[in-house]
ROMARRO-230984 format. One line per field, with one value per residue (C-alpha): residue in three letters; x, y, z. Coordinates in pm, whole numbers, plus 50000, padded with zeros to 5 digits. Layout:
BEGIN
aa	(ALA,...)
x	(X,...)
y	(Y,...)
z	(Z,...)
END
This chain:
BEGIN
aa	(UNK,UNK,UNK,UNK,UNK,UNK,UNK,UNK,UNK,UNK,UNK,UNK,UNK,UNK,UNK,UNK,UNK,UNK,UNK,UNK,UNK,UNK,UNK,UNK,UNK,UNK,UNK,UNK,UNK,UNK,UNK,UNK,UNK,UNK,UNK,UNK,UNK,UNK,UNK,UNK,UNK,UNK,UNK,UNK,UNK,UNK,UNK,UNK,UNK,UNK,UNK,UNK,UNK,UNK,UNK,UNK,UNK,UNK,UNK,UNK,UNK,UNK,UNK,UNK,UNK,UNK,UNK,UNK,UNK,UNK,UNK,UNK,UNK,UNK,UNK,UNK,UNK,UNK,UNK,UNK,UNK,UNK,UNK,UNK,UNK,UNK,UNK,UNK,UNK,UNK,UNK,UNK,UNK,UNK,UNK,UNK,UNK,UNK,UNK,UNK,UNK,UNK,UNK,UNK,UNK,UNK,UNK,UNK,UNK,UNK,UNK,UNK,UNK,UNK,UNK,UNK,UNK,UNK,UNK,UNK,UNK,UNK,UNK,UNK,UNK,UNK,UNK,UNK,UNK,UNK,UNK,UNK,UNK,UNK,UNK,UNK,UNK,UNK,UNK,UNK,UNK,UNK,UNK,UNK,UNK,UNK,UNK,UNK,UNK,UNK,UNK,UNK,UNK,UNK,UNK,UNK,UNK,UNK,UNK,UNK,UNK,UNK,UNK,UNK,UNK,UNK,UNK,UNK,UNK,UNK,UNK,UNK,UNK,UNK,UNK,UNK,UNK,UNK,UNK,UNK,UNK,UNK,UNK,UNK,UNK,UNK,UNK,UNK,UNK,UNK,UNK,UNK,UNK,UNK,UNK,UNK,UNK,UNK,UNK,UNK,UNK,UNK,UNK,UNK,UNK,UNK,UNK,UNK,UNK,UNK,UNK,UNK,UNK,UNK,UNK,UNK,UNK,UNK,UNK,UNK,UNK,UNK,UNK,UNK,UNK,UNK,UNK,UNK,UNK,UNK,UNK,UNK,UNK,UNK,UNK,UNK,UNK,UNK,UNK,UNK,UNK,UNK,UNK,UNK,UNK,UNK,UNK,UNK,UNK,UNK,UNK,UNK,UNK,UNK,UNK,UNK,UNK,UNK,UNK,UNK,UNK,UNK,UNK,UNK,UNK,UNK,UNK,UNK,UNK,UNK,UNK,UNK,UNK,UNK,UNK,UNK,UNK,UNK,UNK,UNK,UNK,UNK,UNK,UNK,UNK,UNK,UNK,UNK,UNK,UNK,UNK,UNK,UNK,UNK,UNK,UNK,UNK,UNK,UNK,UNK,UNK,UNK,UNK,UNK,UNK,UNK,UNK,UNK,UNK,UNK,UNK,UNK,UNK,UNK,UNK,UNK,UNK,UNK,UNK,UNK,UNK,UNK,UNK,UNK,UNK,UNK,UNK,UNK,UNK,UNK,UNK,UNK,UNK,UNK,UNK,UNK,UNK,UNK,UNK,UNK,UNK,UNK,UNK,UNK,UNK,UNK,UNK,UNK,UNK,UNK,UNK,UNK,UNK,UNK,UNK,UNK,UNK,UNK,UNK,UNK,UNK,UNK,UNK,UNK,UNK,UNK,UNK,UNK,UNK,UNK,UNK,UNK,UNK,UNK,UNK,UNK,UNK,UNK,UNK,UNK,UNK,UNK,UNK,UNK,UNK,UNK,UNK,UNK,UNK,UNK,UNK,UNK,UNK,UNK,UNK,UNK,UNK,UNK,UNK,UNK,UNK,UNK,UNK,UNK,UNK,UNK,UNK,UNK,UNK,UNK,UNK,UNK,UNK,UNK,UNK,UNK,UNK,UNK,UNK,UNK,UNK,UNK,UNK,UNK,UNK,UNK,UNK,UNK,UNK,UNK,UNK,UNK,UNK,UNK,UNK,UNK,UNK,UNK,UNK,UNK,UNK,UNK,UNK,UNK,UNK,UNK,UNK,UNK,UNK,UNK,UNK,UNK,UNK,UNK,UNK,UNK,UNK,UNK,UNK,UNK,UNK,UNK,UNK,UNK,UNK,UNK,UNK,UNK,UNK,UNK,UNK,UNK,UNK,UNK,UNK,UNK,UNK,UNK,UNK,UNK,UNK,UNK,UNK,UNK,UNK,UNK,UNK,UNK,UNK,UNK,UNK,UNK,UNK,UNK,UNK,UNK,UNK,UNK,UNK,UNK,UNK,UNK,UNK,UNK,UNK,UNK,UNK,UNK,UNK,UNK,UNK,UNK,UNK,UNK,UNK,UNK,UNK,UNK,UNK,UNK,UNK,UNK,UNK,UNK,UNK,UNK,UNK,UNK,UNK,UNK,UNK,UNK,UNK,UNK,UNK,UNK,UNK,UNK,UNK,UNK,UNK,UNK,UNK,UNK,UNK,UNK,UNK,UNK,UNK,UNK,UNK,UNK,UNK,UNK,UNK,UNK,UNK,UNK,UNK,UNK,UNK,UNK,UNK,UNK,UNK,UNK,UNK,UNK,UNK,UNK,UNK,UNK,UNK,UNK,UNK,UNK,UNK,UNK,UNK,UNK,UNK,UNK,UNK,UNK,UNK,UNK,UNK,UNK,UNK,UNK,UNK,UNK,UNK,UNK,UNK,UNK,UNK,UNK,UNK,UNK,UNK,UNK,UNK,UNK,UNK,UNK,UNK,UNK,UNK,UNK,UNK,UNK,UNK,UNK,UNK,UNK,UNK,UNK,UNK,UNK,UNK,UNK,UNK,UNK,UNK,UNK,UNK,UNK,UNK,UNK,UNK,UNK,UNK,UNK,UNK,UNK,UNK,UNK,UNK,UNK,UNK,UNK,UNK,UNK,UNK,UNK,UNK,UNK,UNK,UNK,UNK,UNK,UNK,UNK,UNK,UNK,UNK,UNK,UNK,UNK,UNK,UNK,UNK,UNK,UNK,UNK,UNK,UNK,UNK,UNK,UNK,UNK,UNK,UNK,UNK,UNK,UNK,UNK,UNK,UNK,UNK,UNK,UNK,UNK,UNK,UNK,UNK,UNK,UNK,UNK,UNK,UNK,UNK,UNK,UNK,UNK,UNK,UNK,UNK,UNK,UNK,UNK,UNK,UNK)
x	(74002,73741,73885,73704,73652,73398,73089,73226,73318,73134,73277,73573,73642,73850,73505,73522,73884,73948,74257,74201,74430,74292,73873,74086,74067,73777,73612,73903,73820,74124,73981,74165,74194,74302,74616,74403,74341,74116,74372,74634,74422,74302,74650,74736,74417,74450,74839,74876,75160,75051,75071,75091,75123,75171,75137,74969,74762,74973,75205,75173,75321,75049,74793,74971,75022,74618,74491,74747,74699,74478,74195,74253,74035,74299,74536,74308,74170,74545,74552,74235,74324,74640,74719,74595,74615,74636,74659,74854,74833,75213,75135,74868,75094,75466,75553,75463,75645,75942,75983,75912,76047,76386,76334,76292,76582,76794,76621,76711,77059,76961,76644,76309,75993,75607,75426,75598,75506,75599,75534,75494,75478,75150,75334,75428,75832,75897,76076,76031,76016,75969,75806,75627,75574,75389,75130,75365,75735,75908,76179,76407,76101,75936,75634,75336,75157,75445,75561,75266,75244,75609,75551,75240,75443,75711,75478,75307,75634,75934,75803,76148,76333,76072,76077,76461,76478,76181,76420,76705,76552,76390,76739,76887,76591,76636,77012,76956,76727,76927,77179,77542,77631,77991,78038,78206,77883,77857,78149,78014,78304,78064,77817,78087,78192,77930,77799,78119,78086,77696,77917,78062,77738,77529,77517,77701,77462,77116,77152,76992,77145,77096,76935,76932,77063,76860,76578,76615,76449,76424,76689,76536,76735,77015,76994,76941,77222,77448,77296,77345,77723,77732,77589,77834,78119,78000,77938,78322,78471,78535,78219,78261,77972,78001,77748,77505,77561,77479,77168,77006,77119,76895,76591,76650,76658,76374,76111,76182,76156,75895,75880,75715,75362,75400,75108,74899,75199,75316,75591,75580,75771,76063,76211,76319,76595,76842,76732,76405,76189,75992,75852,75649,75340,75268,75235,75301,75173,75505,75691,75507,75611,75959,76053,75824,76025,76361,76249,76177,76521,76695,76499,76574,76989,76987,76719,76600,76189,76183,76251,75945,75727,75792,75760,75411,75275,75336,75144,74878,74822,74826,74513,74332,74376,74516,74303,73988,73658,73818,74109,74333,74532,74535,74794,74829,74759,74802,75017,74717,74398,74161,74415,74763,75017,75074,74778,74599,74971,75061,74947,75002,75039,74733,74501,74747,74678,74307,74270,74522,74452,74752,74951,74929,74951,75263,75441,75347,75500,75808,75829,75737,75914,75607,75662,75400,75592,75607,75894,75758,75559,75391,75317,75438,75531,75598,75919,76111,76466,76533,76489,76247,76411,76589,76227,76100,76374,76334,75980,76020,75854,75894,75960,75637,75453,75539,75503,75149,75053,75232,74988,74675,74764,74813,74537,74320,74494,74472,74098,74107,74285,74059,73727,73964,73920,74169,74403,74304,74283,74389,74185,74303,74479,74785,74911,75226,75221,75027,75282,75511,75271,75192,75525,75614,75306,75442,75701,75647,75368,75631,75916,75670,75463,75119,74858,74682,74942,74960,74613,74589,74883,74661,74326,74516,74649,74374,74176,74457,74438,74010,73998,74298,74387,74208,74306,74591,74743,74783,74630,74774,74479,74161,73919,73542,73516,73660,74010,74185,74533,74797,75039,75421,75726,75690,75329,75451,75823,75670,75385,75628,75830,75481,75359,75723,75708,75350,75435,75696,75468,75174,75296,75032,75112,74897,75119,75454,75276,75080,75478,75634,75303,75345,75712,75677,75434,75662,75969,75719,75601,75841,76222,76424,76567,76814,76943,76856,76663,76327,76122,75891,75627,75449,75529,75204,75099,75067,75382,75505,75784,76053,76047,76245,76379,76316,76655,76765,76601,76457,76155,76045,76263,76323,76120,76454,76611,76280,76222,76651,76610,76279,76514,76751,76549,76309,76629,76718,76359,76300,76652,76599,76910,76759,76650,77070,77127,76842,77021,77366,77264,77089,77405,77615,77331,77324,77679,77816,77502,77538,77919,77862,77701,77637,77492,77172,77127,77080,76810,76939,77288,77130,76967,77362,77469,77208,77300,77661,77563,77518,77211,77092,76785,76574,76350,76062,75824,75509,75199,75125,74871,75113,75284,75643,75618,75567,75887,76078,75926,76007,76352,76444,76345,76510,76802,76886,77032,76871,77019,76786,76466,76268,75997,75718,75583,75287,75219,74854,74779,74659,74857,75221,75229,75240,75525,75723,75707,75781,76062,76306,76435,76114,76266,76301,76217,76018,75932,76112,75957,75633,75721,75817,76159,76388,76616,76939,77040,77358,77544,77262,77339,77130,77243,77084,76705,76673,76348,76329,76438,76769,76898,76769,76948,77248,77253,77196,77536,77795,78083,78423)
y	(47427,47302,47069,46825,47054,47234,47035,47042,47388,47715,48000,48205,48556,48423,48373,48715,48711,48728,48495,48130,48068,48233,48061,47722,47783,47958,47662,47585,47557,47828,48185,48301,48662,48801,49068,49388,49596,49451,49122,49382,49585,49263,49087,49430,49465,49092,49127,48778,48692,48644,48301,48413,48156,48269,48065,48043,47871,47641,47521,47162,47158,47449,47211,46906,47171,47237,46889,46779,47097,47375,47109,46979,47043,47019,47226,47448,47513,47588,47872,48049,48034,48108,48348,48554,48370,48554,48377,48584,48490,48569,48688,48944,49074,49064,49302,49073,48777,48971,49110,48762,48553,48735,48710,48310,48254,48499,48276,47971,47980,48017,47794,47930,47813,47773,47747,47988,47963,48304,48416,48767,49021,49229,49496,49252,49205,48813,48614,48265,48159,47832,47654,47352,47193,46844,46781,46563,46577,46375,46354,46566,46870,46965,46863,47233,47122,47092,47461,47644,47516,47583,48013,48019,47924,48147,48420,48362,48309,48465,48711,48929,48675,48661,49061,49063,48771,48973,49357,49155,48973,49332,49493,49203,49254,49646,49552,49295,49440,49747,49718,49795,50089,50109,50482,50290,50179,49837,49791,49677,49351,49240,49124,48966,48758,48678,48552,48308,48199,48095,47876,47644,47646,47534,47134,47048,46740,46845,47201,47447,47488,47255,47454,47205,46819,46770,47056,47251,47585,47736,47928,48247,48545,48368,48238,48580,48735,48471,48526,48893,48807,48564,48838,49112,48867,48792,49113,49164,48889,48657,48446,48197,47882,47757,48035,47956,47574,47566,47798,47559,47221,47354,47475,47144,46915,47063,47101,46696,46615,46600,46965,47063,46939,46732,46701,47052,47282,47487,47497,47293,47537,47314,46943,46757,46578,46667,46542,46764,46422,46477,46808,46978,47002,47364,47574,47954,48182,48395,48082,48049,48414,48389,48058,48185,48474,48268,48058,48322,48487,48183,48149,48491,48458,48092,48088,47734,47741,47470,47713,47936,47628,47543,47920,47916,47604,47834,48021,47851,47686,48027,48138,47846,47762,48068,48344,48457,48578,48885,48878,48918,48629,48423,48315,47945,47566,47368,47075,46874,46726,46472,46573,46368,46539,46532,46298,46456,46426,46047,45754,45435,45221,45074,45396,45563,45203,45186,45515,45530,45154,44872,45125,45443,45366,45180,45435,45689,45485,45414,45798,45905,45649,45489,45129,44930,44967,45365,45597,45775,45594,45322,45582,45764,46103,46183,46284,46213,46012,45975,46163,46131,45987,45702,45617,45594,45377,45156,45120,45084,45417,45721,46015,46196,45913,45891,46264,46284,46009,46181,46460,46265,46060,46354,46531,46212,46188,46559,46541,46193,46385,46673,46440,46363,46629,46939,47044,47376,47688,48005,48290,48599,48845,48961,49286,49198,48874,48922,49231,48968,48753,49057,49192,48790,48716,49087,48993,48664,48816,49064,48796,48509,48755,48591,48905,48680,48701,49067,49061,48890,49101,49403,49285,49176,49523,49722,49472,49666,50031,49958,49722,49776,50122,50364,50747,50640,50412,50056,49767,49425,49201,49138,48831,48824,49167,49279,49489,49571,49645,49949,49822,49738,49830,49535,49613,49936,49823,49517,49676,49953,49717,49531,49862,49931,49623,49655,49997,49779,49533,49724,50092,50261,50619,50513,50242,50420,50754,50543,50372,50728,50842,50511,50558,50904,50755,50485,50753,50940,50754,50432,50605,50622,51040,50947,50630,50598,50309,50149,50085,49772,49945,50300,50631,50605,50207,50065,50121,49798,49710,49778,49940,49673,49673,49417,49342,49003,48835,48506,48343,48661,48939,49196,49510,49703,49511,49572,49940,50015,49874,50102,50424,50320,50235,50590,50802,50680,50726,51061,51177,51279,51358,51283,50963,50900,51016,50814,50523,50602,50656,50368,50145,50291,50250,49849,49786,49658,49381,49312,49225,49007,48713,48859,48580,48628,48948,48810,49038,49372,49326,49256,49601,49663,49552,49785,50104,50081,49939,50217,50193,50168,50341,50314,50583,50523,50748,50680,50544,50187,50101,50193,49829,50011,50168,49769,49676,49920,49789,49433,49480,49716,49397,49108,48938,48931,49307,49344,49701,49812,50024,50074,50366,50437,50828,50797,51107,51070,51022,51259,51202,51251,51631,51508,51229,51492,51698,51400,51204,51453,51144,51240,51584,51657,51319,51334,51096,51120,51248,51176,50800,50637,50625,50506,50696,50459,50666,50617,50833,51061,51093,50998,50866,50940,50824,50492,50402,50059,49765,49661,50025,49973,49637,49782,50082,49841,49657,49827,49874,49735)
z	(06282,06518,06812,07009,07292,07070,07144,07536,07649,07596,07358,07541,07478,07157,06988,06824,06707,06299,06373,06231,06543,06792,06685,06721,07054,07113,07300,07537,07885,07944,08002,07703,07642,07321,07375,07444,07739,07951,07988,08063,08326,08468,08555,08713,08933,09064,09063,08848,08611,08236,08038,07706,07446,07073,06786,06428,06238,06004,06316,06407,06756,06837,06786,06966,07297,07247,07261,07567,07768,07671,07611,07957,08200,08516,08332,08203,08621,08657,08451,08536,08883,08891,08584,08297,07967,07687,07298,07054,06636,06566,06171,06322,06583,06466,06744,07028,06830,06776,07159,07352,07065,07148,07529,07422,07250,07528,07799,07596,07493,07109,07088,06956,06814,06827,06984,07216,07585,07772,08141,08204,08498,08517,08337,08026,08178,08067,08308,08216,07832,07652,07360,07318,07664,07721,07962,08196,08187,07902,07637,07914,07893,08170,08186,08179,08447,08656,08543,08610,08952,09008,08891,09096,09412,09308,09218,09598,09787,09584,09329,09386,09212,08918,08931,08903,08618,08407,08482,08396,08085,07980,07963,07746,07474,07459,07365,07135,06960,06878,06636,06655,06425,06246,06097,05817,05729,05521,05210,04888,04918,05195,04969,04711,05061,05230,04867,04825,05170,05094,04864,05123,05329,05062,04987,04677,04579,04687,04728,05035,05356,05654,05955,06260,06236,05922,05790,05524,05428,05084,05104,04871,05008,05006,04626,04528,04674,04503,04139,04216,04287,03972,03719,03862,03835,03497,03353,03491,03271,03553,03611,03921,03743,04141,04239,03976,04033,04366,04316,04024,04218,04515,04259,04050,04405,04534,04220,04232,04585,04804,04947,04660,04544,04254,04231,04314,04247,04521,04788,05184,05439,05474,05444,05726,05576,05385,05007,05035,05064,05352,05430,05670,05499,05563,05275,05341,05118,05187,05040,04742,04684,04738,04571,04295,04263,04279,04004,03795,03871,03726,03435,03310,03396,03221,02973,03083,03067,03303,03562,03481,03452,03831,03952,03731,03858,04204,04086,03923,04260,04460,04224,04252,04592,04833,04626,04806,04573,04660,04477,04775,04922,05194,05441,05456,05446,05749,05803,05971,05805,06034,06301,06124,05950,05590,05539,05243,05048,05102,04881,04893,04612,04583,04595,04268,04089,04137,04005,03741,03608,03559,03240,03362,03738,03641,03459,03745,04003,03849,03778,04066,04306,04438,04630,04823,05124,05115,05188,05463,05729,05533,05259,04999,04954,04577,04433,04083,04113,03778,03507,03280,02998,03230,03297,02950,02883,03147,03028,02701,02609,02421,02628,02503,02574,02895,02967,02828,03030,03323,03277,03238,03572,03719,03697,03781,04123,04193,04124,04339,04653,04649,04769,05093,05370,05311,05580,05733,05550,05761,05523,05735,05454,05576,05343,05422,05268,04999,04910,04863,04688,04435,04342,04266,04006,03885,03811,03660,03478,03299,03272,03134,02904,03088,03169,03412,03686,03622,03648,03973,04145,04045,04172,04527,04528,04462,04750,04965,04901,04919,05216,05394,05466,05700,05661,05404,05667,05616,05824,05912,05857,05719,05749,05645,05659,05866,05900,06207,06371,06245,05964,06084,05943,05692,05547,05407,05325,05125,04941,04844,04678,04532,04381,04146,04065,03946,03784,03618,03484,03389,03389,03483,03689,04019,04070,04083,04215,04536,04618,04622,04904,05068,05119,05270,05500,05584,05641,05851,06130,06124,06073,06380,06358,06627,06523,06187,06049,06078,06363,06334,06504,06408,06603,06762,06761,07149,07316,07443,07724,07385,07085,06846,06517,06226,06147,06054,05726,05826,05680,05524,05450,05755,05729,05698,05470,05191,05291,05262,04900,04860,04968,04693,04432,04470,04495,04171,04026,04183,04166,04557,04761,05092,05017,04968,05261,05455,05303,05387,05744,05799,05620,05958,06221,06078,05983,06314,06344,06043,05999,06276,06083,05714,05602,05791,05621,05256,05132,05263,05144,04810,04817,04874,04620,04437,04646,04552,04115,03903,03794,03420,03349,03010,02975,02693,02561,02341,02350,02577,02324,02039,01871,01838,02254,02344,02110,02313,02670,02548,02470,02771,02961,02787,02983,03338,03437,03839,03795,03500,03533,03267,03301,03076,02985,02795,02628,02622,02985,03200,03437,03212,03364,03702,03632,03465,03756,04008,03802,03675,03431,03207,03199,02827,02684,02373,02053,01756,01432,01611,01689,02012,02134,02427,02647,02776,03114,03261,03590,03487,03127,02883,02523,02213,02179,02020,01833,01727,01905,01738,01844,02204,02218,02084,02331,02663,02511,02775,02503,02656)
END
């Protein structure tokens, strides 16, 4: 996004970032560096402390700290004077985010954010952390200029006592960020209570979790977990409905309110009240994968289409708006457009009547809860009240009247919107993210029957393996071009998981046989042989002041949680001992962190829940171009059973030698009398072959 200071200020050394971030502030009059070398080397050689301020693209306060300080000219002569700046895009370089993102919150008593504001000694020690800061002091912060002038007298007069806070600091990160082990490892009741007490944290009337006075997240990890518990308590004869209530109250709040797009489809990164009204107007693509995948969940464990329909107008708006002409994805939509938040959402009532007419722009309003004098300053940010029924009736209408002219209004205004200027598009490809993107429209694609999504998840994944690997290593990023920076922990843990769940959805060998590579890879350079677990950094990336691990699942899932459920769902696959045993171990080097406050770990104690499920397996052989083969496939995955694998040997591949040999299951599977059959596979025995789909049905039916 181009600032003011553009036509002012010549180009920085940020000019030849990839980051959408970083080229925001290429024209600053602060002598930015990008995190490399020469900004470490310098700071040493003129024995300065580092400002280093890390941020991203989407985040609104990054861009209020840019035009109050960084675009100031007396500030700016503070810095280059004084220190060594250095701007860091926190989705390039997780690593840095992680480490002085912890030394934030340590420094802070708990509080964290963006942008984050982080003084360094010359050898990268932190001894002074904050967040957003305003020019002058106000609202009880202190004011930047203020602090900068403070650390440069300190560094000049007193630079023991910044020495000893940054050794002191530098100890407390090394500890948090390794977790406590417990030899007992994690118990499978964990996830059963941590899942009921999600139950009394969620809101009973508009569903989610508050996090702060008033925002709410989507609460993904979380929702899964619970339908997890709900389906095991089920299948048990005991079903607790409270689990699945409070999962579709938060789905059904916030497809009506106004942190989703009611308009363009697609998901804002959180609300800031508590009845999912008012978001902020971010969209993540990592967001649109998960609540996407969370819709989808709940469609398949209640049956009701109206949950698919939300996670495929997701969709729909990921493809047409998030999808680059490569078929990769990119990472988000800012917040900001013509420099005010949320402004290319809001109507008022006026603009939705001259375009929709006196009728339709009636019926819209009144569906939509559209007033003249706005619910959000002055304006109106849509959302649905009532339901749509109560509406028609109120206006005298049929219910399919109304809906169809729902539809036609809609698309009017959606075409109306998109002449105003867009908020800013950040088109660096993360792999990470669009891992999560890809298994999601997998997914869907197999749940929902539509090839397209399938489609799309395999054209972003084979952008990956082409674009985004160098000697069969993964990369972080890509942007025009242009590829760059080692793959973390969660790169390879999350496009693990995205190429099963392709092989799932499409069954071709390359998917399922690129995963099993990918995970060695993974186990190879990222695994901790001492203390078991995953490093979020590569055996031989840039060795920073700690090595940390990605733990806790927070906006994304952790890197550990997504690679532990990898080890458990390839030992099952490959039948492989050692990857048991890799999970087992890294259950104890986690357990004490994670008994601690089990709720933060949603996603890895569903993978849990999956270590300690017997898995059921269905094994089908035939022909993927054969009719009867796709019968089979299609009733191995009807219903909700997260413990069932199907797998697919297609006898006329090439490649079925090679997937005998890798996945003992296909050990002595063949067709019967020449036609296809399936294989149920249960504590590694395997019933009688079934070959049409009323036997198959009958043989997934766990007999009491």
């Amino acid at each position: 996004m181009p600032t003011a200071a553009s036509t002012t200020f010549r180009a920085n050394r940020l000019i030849d970032a990839t980051s959408p971030y970083l080229l925001q502030h290429a024209h600053n009059p602060v002598d930015w560096y990008p995190w490399d070398s020469e900004a470490l080397e310098r700071a040493r050689a003129e024995d300065k402390p580092i400002f280093l301020s890390i941020g991203y693209s989407a985040c609104h306060w990054c861009h209020v700290m840019e035009r109050e300080s960084f675009e100031n000219a007396e500030i700016a002569d503070l810095l280059n004077r004084d220190f060594i700046s250095i701007k860091v895009d926190r989705e390039e370089r997780p690593d840095l985010d992680d480490i002085y993102m912890t030394a934030t919150v340590l420094y802070n008593r708990g509080q964290g954010g963006w942008p984050m504001s982080v003084f360094l000694t010359p050898e990268g020690k932190p001894f002074y952390a904050g967040t957003y800061f305003p020019p002058e002091s106000r609202w009880g912060r202190p004011g930047f200029k203020d602090i900068l002038i403070q650390i440069a007298r300190l560094w000049r007069e007193q630079r023991s006592r910044l020495v000893e806070s940054a050794e002191t600091l530098t100890a407390a990160i090394r500890q948090y960020s390794g977790p406590a082990s417990d030899p007992g490892g994690i118990p499978h009741e964990l996830v059963s209570r941590t899942a009921h007490h999600l139950i009394e944290a969620f809101d009973p009337h508009d569903g989610g979790m508050l996090s702060g006075p008033t925002n709410k997240f989507p609460p993904s990890m979380a929702m899964t977990l619970m339908l997890r518990e709900y389906h095991r308590t089920r299948s048990a004869g005991r079903p607790n409905p409270t689990l699945l209530d409070r999962v579709e109250t938060t789905l059904r709040k916030m497809a009506a309110g106004g942190i989703y797009d009611q308009l363009g489809g697609g998901i804002a990164r959180y609300s800031t009240d508590p009845q999912w009204l008012v978001p902020h107007f971010e969209k993540m693509l990592y967001d649109q994968a998960l609540v996407s995948a969370a819709y989808i969940e709940v469609s398949q464990v209640t049956g009701k289409p109206e949950y698919a329909a939300v996670a495929a107008d997701i969709f729909e708006y990921v493809l047409r708006d998030l999808r680059s002409h490569e078929g990769a994805f990119y990472s988000s939509r800012d917040a900001d457009s013509e420099g005010a938040e949320g402004k290319y959402y809001v109507w008022s009532k006026a603009e939705i009547m001259n375009v929709l007419g006196p009728r339709d722009g009636a019926l819209f309003c009144s569906y939509y809860d559209v007033t003249e004098e706005g619910n959000w300053e002055g304006r109106n940010i849509l959302h649905v009240s009532r339901d749509l029924d109560v509406v028609a009736k109120l206006n005298q209408v049929e219910p399919g009247e109304l809906r169809r002219s729902l539809d036609v209004s809609r698309r009017k205004l959606l075409a109306a919107r998109a002449q105003r200027v867009p908020p800013g598009l950040d088109d660096k490809i993360l792999t990470s993210w669009n891992a999560l993107m890809i298994a999601s429209l997998a997914i869907g694609g197999r749940v929902m029957g539509e090839p397209r999504y399938v489609q799309a998840a395999v054209r972003a994944a084979d952008f990956i393996l082409r674009e985004m690997t160098a000697g069969g290593r993964l990369l972080r990023t890509y942007r025009h071009g242009k590829a760059h920076t080692g793959g973390y922990l969660d790169d390879h843990a999350f496009f693990v998981e995205a190429l099963l769940e392709l092989y799932a959805a499409t069954f071709e060998p390359r998917w399922l046989l690129e995963a099993i590579r990918l995970n060695e890879e993974t186990l190879a350079h990222f695994w901790d042989v001492d203390g078991g677990g995953f490093f979020l950094t590569a055996d031989d990336a840039e060795q920073l002041v700690v090595r940390s691990k990605d733990l806790q699942d927070g906006a994304t899932p952790a890197g550990n949680s997504v690679a532990f459920s990898n080890l458990v769902r390839l030992a099952e696959i490959l039948d492989r001992q050692d990857l048991r045993d890799r999970a087992a171990r890294m259950l104890q080097a986690v357990a004490g962190t994670v008994q601690q406050a089990p709720s933060a770990f949603a996603r890895l104690l569903t993978a849990v829940d999956l270590y300690y499920s017997p898995p059921t397996e269905v094994v089908v052989v035939g022909p993927l171009s054969d009719p009867a083969t796709q019968g089979l496939i299609q009733a191995a995955n009807q219903g909700y059973d997260p413990y069932r694998r199907v797998l697919l040997l297609d006898i006329t591949l090439d490649a079925a030698d090679l997937l005998r040999e890798r996945v003992p299951l296909f050990e002595g599977k063949l067709p019967v009398q020449g036609q296809p059959a399936a294989y149920v596979c249960r504590n590694r025995t395997c019933g009688r072959p079934a070959t049409s789909p009323e036997e198959l049905r009958d043989a997934l039916t766990i007999k009491e």
